[in-house]
MMTF fields as JSON, N, C-alpha, C and O atoms, coordinates in Angstrom:
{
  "mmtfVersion": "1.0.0",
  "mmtfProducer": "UNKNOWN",
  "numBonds": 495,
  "numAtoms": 496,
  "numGroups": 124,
  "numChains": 1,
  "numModels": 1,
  "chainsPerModel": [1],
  "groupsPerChain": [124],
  "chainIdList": ["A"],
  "bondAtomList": [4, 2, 8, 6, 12, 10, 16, 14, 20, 18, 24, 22, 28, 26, 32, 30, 36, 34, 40, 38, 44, 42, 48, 46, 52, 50, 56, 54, 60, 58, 64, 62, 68, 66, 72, 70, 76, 74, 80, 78, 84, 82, 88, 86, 92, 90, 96, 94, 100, 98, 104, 102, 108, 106, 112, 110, 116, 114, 120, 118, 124, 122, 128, 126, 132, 130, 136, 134, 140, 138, 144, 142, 148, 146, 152, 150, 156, 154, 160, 158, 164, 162, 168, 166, 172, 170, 176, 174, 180, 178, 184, 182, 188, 186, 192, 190, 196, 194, 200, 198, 204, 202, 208, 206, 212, 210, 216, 214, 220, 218, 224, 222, 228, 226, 232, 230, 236, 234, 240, 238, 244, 242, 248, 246, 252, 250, 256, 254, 260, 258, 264, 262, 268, 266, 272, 270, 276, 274, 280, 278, 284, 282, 288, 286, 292, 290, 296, 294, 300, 298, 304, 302, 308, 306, 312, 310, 316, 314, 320, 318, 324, 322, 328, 326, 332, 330, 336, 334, 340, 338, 344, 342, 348, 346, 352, 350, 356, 354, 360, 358, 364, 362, 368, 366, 372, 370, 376, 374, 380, 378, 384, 382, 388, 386, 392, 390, 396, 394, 400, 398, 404, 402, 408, 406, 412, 410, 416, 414, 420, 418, 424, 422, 428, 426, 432, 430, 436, 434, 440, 438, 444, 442, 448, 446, 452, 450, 456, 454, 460, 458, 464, 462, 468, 466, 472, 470, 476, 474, 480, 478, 484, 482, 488, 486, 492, 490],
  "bondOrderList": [1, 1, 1, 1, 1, 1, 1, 1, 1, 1, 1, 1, 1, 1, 1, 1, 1, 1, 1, 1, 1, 1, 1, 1, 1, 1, 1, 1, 1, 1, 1, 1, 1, 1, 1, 1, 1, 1, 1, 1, 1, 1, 1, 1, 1, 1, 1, 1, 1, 1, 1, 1, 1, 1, 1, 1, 1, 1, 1, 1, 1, 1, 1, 1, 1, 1, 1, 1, 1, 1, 1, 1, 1, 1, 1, 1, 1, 1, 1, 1, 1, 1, 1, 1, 1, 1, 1, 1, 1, 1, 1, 1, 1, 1, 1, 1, 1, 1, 1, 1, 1, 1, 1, 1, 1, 1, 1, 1, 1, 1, 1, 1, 1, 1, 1, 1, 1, 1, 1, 1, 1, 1, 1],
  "groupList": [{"groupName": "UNK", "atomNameList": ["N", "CA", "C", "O"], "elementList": ["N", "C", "C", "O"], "formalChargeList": [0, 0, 0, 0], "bondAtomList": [1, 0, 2, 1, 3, 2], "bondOrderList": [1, 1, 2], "singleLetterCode": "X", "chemCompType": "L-PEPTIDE LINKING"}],
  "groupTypeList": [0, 0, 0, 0, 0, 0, 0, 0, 0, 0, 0, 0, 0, 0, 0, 0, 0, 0, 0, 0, 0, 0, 0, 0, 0, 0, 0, 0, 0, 0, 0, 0, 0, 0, 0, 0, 0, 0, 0, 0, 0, 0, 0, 0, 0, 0, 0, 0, 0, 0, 0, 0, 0, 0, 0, 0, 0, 0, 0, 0, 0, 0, 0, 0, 0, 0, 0, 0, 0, 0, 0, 0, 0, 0, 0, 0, 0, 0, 0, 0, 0, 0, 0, 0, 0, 0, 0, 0, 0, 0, 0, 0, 0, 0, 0, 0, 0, 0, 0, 0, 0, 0, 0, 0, 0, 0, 0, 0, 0, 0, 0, 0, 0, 0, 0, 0, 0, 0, 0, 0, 0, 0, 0, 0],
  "groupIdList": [1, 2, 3, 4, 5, 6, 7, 8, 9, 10, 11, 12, 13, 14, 15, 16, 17, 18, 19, 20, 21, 22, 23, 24, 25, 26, 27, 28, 29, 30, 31, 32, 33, 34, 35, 36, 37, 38, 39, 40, 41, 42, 43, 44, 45, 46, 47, 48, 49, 50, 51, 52, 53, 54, 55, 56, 57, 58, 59, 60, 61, 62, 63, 64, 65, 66, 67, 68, 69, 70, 71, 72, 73, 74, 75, 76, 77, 78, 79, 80, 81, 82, 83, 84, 85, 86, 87, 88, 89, 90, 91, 92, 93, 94, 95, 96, 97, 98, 99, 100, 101, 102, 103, 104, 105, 106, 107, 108, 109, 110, 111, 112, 113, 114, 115, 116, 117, 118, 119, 120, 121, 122, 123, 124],
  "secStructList": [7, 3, 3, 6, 6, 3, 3, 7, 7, 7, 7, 1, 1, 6, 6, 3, 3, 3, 7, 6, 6, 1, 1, 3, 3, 3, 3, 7, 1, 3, 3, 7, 1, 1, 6, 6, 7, 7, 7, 3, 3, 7, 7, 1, 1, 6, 6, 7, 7, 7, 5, 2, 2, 2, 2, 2, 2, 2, 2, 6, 7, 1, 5, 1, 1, 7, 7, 1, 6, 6, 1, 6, 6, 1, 5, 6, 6, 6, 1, 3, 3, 3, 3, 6, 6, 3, 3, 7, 7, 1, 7, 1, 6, 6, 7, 5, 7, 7, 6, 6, 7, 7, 3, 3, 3, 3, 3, 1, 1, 7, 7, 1, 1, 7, 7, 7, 7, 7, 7, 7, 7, 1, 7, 7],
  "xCoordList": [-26.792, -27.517, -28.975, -29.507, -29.623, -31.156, -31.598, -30.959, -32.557, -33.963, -34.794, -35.126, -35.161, -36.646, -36.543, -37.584, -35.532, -35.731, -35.444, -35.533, -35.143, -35.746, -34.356, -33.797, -33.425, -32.392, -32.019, -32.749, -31.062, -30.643, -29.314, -28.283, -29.559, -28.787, -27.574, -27.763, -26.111, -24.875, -24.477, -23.668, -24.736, -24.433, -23.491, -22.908, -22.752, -21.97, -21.443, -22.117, -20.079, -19.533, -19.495, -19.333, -19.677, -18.968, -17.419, -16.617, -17.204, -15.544, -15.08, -13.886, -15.747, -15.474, -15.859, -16.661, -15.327, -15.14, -15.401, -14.388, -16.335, -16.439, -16.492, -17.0, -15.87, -15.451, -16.929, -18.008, -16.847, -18.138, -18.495, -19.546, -17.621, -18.435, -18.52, -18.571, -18.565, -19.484, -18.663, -19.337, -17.097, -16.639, -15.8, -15.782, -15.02, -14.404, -13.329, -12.758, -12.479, -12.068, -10.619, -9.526, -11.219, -10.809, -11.261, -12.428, -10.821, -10.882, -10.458, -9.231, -11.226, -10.967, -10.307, -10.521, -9.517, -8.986, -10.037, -9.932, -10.932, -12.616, -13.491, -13.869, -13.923, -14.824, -15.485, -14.91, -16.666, -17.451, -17.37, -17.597, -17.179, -17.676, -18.936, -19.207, -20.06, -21.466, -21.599, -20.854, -23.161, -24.067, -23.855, -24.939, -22.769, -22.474, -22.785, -23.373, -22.219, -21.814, -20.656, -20.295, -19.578, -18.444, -17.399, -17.091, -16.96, -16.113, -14.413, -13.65, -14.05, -12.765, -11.904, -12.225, -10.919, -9.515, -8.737, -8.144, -7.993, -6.739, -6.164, -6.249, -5.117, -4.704, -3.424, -2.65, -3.358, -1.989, -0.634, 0.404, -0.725, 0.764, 0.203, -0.759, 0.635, 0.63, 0.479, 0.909, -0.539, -0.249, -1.576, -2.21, -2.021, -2.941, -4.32, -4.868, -5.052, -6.093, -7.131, -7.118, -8.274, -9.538, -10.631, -10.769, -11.332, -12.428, -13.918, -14.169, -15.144, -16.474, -16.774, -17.393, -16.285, -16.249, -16.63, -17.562, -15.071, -14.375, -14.787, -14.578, -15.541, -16.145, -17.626, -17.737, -18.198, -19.685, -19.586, -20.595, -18.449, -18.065, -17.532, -17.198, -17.626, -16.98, -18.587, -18.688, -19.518, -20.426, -21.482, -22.24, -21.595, -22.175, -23.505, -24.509, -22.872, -24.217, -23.676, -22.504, -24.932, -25.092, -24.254, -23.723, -24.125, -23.702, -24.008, -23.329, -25.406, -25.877, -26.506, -26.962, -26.499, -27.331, -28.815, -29.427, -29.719, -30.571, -31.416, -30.903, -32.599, -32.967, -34.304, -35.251, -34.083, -35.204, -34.713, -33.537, -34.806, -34.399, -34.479, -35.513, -33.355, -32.923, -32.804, -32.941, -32.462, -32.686, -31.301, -30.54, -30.874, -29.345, -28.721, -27.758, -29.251, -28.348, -28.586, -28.353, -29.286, -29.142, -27.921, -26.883, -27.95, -26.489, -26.438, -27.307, -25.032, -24.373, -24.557, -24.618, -24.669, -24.792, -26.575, -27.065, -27.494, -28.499, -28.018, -27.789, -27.706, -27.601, -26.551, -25.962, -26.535, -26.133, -25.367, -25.918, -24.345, -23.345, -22.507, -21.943, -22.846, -22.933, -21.534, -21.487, -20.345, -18.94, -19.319, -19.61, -19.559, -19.92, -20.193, -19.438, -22.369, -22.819, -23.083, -24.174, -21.548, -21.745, -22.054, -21.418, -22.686, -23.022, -21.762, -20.931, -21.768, -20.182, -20.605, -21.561, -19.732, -20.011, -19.226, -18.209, -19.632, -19.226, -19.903, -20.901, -19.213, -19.983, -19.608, -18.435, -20.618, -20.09, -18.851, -18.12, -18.83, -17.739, -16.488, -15.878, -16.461, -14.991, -14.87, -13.82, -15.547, -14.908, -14.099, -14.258, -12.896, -12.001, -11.869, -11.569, -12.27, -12.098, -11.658, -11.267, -11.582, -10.395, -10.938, -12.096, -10.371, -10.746, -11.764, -12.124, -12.296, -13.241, -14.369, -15.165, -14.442, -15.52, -16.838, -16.858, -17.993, -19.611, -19.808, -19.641, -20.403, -20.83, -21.699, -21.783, -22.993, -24.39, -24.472, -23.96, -25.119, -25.858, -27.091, -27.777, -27.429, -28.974, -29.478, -28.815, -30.908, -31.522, -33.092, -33.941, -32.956, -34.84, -34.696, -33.658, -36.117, -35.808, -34.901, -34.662, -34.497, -33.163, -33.837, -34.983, -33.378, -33.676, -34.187, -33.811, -34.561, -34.834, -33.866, -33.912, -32.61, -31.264, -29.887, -29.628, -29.366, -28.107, -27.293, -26.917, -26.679, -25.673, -24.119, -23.57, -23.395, -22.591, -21.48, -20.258, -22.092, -20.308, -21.542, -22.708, -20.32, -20.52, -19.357, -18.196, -19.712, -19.185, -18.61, -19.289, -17.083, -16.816, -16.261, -15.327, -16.32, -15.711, -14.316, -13.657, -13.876, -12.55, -11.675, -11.891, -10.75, -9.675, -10.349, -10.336, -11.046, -11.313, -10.619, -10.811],
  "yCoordList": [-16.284, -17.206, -16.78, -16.04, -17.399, -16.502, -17.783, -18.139, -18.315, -19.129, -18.129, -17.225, -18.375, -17.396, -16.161, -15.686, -15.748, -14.302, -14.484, -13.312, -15.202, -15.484, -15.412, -15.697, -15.066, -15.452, -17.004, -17.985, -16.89, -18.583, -18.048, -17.559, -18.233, -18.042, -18.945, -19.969, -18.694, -19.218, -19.779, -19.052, -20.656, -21.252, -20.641, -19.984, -20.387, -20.27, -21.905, -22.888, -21.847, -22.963, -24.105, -25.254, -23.776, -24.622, -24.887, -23.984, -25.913, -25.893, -26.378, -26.628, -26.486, -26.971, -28.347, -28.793, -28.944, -30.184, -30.325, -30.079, -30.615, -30.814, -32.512, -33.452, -32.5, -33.583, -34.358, -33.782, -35.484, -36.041, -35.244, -35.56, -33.995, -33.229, -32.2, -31.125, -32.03, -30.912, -29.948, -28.922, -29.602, -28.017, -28.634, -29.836, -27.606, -27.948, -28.017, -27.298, -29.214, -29.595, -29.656, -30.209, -28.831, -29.109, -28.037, -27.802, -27.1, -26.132, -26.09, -26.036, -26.098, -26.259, -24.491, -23.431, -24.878, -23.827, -22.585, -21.375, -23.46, -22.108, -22.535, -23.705, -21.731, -21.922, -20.373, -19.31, -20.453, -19.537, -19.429, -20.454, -18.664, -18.355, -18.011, -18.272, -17.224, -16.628, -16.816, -17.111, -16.462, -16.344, -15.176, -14.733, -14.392, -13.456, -13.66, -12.939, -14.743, -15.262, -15.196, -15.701, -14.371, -14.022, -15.238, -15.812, -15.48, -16.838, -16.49, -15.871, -17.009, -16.82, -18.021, -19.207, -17.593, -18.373, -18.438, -17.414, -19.057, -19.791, -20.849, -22.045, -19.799, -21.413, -21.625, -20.833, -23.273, -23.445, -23.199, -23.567, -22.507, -22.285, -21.127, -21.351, -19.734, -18.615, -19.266, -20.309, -17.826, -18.559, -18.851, -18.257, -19.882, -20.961, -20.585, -19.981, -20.806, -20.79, -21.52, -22.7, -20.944, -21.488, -20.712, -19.504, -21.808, -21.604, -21.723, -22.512, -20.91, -20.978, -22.857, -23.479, -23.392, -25.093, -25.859, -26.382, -25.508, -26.063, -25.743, -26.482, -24.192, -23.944, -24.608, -25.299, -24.713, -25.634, -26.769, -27.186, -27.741, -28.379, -28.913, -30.003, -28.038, -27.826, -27.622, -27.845, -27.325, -26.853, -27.767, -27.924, -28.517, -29.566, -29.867, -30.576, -28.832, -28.102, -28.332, -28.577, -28.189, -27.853, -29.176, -28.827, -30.543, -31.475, -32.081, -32.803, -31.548, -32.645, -33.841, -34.589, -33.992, -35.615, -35.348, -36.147, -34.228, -34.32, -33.38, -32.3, -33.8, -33.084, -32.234, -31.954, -31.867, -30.532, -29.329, -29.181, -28.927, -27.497, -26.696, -26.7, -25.824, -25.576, -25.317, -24.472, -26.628, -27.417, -27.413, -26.991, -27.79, -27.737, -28.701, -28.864, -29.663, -30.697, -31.162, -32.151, -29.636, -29.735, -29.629, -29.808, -29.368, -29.203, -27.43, -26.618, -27.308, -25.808, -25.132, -23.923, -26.586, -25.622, -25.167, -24.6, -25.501, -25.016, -23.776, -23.166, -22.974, -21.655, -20.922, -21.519, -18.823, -18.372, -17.592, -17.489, -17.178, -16.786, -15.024, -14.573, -14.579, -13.117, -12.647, -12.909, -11.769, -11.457, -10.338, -10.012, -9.131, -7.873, -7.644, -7.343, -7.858, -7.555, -7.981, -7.809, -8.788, -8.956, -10.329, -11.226, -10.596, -11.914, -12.561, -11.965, -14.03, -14.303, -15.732, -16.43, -16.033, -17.295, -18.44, -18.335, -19.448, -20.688, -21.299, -20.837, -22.315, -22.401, -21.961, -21.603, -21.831, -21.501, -22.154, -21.628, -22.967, -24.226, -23.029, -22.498, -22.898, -22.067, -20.977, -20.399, -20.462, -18.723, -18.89, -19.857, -18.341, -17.979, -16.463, -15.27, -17.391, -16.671, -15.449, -15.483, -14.219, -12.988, -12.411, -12.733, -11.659, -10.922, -9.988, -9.655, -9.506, -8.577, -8.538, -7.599, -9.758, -9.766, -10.133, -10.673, -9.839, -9.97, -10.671, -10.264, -12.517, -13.343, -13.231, -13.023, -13.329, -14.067, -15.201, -15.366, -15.939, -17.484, -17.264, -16.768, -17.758, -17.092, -18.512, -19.101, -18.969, -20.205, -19.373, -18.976, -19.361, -19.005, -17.457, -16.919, -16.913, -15.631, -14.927, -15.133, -14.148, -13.018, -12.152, -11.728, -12.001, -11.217, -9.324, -9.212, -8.687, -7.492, -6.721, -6.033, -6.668, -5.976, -7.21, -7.726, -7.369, -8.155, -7.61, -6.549, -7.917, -7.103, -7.155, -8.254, -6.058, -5.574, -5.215, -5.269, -4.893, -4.97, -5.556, -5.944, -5.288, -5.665, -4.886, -5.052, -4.087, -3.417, -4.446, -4.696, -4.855, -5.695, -5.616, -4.822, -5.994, -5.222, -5.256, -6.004, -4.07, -3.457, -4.822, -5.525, -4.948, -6.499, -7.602, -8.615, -7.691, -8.674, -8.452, -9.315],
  "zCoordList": [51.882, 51.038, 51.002, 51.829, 49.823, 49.829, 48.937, 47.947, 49.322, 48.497, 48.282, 49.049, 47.025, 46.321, 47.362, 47.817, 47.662, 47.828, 49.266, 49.632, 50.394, 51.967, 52.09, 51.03, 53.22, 53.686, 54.121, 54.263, 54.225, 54.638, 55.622, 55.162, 56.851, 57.867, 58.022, 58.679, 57.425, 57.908, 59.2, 59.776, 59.725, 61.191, 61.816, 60.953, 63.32, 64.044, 64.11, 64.418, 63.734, 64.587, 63.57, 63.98, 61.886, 60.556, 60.94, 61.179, 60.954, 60.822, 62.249, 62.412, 63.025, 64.641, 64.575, 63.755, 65.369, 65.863, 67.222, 67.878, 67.878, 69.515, 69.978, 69.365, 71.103, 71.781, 72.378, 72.237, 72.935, 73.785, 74.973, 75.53, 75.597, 76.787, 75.827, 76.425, 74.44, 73.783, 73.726, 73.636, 73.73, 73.727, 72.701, 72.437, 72.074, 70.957, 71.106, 71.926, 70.104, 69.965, 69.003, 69.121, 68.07, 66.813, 65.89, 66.204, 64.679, 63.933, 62.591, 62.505, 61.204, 59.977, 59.775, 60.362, 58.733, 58.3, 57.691, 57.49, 57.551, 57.112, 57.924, 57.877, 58.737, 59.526, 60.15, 59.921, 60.896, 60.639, 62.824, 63.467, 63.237, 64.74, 65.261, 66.433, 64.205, 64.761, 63.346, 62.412, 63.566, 62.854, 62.121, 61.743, 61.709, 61.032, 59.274, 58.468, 59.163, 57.791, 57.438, 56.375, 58.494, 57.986, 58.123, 59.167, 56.914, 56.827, 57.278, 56.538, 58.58, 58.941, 58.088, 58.157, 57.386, 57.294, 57.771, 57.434, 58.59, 59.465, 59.008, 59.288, 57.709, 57.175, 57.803, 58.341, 57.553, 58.092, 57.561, 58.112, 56.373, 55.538, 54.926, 54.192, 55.07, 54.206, 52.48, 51.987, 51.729, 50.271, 49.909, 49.037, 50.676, 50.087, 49.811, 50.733, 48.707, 48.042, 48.262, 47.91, 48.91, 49.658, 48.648, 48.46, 48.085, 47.864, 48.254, 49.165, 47.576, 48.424, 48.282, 49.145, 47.236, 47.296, 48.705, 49.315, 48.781, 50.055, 51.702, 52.664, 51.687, 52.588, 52.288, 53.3, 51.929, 51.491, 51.846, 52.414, 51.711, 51.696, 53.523, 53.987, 53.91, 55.456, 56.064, 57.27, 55.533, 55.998, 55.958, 56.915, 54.666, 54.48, 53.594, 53.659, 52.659, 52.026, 50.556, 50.274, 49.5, 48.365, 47.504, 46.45, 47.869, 47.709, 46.454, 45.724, 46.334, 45.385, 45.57, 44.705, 46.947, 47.247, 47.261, 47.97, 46.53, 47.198, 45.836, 45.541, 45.11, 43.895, 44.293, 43.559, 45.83, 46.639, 45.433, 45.765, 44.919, 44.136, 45.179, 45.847, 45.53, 46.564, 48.222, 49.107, 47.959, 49.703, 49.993, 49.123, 51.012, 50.999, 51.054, 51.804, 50.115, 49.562, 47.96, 47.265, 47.788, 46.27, 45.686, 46.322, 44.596, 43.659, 43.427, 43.107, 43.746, 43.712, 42.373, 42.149, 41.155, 39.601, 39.67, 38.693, 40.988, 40.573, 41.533, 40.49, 42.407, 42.811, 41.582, 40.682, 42.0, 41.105, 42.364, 43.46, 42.155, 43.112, 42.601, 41.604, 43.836, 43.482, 44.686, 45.888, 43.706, 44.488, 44.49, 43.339, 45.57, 45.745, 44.702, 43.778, 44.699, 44.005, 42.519, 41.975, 41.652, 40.633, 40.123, 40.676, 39.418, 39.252, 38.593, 37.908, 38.955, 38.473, 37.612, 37.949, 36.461, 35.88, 36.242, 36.928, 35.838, 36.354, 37.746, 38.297, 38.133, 39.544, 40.484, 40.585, 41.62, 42.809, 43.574, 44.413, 43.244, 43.975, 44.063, 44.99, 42.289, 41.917, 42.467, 42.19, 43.151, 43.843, 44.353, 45.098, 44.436, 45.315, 46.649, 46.613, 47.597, 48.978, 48.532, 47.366, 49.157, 49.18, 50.373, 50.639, 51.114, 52.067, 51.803, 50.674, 53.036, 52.373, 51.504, 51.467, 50.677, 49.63, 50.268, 51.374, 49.562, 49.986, 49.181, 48.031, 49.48, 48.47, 48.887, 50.098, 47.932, 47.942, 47.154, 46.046, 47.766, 46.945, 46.988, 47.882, 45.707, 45.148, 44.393, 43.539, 44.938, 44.394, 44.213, 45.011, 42.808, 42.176, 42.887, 43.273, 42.929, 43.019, 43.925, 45.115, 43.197, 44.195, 45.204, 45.054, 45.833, 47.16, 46.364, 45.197, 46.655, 45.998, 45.728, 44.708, 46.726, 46.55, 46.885, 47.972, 45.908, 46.318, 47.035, 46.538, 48.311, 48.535, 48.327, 48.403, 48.076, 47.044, 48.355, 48.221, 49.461, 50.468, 51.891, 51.968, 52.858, 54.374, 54.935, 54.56, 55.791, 56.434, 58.062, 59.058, 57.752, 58.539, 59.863, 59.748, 61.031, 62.325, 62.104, 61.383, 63.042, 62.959, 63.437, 64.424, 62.544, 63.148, 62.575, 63.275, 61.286, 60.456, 58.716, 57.859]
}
């Protein structure tokens, strides 16, 4: 993710659920482990279709409750959403997950180079 050009750091630990002594608990089918950005899927039925929506959505972001121009509870139709590299139409909500792919979310100026892959560790 990138505001006017700045990164926006993906949390470790979207999609977890921790108990009252604090360890977890509980695991969404998209959820993130480090600060990588890299979005793990563990779904529960082969097949199924996860979108960047639904992970935002898990994350707690880009909602719309909030008319900061891009704050992270602005609205998703104000970012522009980039699938390795290419700019894509419609909203972000609608991407569909695939392995392997490099999204960027882009609010006001773009970063100087979008990036177009991620070189992902071996066993992802």
């Amino acid at each position: 993710m990138f505001a006017d050009g700045k990164a926006i750091t993906v949390p470790a630990e979207v999609g977890f659920s921790f108990g009252t002594d604090g360890q977890p608990n509980g695991i969404s089918a998209l959820h993130t482990h480090d600060e990588s950005g890299i979005v793990h899927i563990e779904a529960p039925t082969a097949g199924l279709t996860y979108t960047l929506g639904q992970f935002l959505t898990e994350w707690g972001v880009l909602d719309g409750t909030s008319t900061t121009p891009g704050g992270a509870h602005s609205s998703a139709a104000d970012w522009q959403v980039y699938v390795n590299g290419s700019k894509q139409a419609g909203s972000p909500k609608d991407v569909v997950l695939k392995p392997h792919e490099e999204i960027a979310l882009v609010h006001g100026a773009p970063p100087a180079t979008i990036p177009a892959s991620y070189s992902f560790p071996a066993g992802y």
